[in-house]
C-alpha positions in Angstrom: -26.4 -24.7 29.2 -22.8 -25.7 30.1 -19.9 -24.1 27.8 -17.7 -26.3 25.6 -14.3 -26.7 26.3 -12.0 -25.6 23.4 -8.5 -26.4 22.3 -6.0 -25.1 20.0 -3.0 -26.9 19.1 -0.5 -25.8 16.3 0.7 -28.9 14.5 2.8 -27.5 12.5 3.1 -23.6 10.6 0.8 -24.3 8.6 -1.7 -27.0 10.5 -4.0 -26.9 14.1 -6.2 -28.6 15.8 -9.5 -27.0 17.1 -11.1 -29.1 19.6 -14.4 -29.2 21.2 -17.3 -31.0 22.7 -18.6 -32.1 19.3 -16.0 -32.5 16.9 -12.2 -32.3 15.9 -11.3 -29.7 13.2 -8.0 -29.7 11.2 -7.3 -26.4 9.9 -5.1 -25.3 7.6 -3.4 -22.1 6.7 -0.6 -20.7 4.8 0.2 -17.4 3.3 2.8 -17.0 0.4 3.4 -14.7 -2.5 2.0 -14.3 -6.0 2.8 -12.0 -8.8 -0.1 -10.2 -10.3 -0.1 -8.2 -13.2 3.4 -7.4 -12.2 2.8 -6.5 -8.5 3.4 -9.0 -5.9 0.4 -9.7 -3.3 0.3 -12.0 -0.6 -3.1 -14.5 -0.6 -3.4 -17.1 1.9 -4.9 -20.7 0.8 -6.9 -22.1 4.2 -8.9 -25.4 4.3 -10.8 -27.3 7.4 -11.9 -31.2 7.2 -13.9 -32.0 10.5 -13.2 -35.0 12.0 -15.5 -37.2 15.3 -12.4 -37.1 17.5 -8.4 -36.4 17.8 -7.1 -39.8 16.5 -8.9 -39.0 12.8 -7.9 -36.0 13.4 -4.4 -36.5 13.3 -4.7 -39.7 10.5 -5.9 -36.8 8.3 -3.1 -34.5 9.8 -0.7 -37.0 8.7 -2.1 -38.1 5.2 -2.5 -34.4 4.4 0.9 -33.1 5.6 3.2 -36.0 4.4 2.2 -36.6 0.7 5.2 -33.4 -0.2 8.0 -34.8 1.7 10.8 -36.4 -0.4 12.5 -38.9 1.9 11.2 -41.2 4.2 13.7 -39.3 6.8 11.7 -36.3 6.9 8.8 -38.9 7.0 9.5 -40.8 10.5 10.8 -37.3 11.8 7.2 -36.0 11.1 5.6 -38.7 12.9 7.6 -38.7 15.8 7.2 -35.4 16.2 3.5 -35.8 16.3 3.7 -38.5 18.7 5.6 -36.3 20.9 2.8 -34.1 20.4 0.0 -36.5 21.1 2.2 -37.6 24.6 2.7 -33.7 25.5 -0.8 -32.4 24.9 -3.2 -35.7 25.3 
């Protein structure tokens, strides 16, 4: 049985893509602060959607990671910087 080929790349600080012979995962993680009872803990929220290959992967990227920015400036400066991405890594 031949090993699959994995790949990691960090989108973002709070987004990566795993990569392997079978699927695209999008996983996301990000740790912040809550008070509790008066005390403040750190929790961290985390979330995967699996996707057949890169280019969904990165559509969901994209739908998922855009919906809180305010102005379409940080918009097109989101997606360029994932095209960069796409043209450094793929």
């Amino acid at each position: 049985m031949s090993k699959s080929i994995k790949q990691v790349v960090d989108l973002d600080e709070s987004y990566s893509l795993h990569t392997d012979a079978v699927c695209t995962t999008l996983k996301y993680q990000l740790a912040h602060d809550v008070v509790v009872d008066g005390k403040t803990k750190t929790v961290t929220s985390r979330d995967e959607w699996y996707y057949p290959d890169i280019k969904f992967a990165l559509k969901g990227y994209l739908q998922k990671s855009l919906r809180p920015l305010a102005s379409v400036e940080k918009f097109l400066d989101k997606v360029d910087r994932v095209e960069k991405l796409i043209d450094n890594k793929f």
